[in-house]
C-alpha positions as CSV (number, residue, x, y, z in Angstrom):
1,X,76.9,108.3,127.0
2,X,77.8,106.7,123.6
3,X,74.2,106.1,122.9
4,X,72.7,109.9,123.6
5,X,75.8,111.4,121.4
6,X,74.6,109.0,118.5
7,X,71.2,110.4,119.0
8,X,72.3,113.6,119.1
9,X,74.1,113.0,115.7
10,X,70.7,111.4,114.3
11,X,68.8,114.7,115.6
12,X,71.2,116.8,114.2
13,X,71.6,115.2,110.5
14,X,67.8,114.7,110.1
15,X,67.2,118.3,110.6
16,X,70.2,119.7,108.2
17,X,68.2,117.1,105.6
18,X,64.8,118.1,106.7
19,X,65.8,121.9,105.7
20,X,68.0,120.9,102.8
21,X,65.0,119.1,101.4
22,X,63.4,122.4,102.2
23,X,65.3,124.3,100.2
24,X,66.0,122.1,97.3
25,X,61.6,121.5,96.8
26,X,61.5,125.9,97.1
27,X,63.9,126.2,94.6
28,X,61.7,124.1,92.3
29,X,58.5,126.4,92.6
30,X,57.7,129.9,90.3
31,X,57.4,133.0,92.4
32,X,53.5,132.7,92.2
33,X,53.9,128.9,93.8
34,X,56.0,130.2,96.6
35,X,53.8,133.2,97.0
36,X,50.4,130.9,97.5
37,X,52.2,128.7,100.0
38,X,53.6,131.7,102.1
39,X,49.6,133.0,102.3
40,X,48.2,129.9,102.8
41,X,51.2,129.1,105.9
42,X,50.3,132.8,106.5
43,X,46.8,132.6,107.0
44,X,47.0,129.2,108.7
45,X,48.6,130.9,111.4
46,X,47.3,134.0,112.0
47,X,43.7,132.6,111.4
48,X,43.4,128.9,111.4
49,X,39.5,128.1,111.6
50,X,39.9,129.8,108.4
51,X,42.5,127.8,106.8
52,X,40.8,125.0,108.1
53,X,37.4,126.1,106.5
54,X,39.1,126.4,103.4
55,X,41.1,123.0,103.7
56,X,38.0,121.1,104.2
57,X,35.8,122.8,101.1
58,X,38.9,121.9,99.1
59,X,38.7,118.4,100.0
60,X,34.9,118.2,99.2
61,X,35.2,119.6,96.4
62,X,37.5,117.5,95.3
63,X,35.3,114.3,97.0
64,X,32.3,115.9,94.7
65,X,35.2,116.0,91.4
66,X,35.9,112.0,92.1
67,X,32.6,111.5,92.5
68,X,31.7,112.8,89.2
69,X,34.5,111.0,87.0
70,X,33.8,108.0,88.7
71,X,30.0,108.2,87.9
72,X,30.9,109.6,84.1
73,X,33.4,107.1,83.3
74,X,32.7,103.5,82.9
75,X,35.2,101.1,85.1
76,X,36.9,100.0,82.0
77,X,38.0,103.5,81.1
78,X,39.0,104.5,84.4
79,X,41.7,101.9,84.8
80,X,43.6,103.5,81.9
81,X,43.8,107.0,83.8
């Protein structure tokens, strides 16, 4: 019994920090960052082959943005980015 009421307690404190931490990271954003993440959560919901169309040109694009500093810069040079 001791044991599930300490689990309980973990359960219950990690989510109060989980939504604190929330909070705390919203209050940081500008009404335009907040805006962007409520359309992208938004769309990830109500359409998410979408969202995960968009996710995954994002992340090529930024494959193809590597690709192109790495080929640009010499090694030396990148080590001091």
């Amino acid at each position: 019994m001791q044991q599930e009421d300490l689990q309980e307690h973990i359960k219950d404190r990690s989510t109060e920090l989980g939504k604190l931490g929330g909070q705390i990271h919203m209050a940081q954003l500008n009404s335009q960052e907040r805006s962007a993440l409520a359309r992208h959560a938004a769309r990830a919901r109500w359409h998410p082959l979408e969202a995960k169309a968009q996710r995954e040109r994002a992340e090529e694009l930024a494959r193809v943005v590597k690709q192109a500093i790495d080929d640009y810069l010499p090694s030396n040079k990148r080590d001091m980015m």
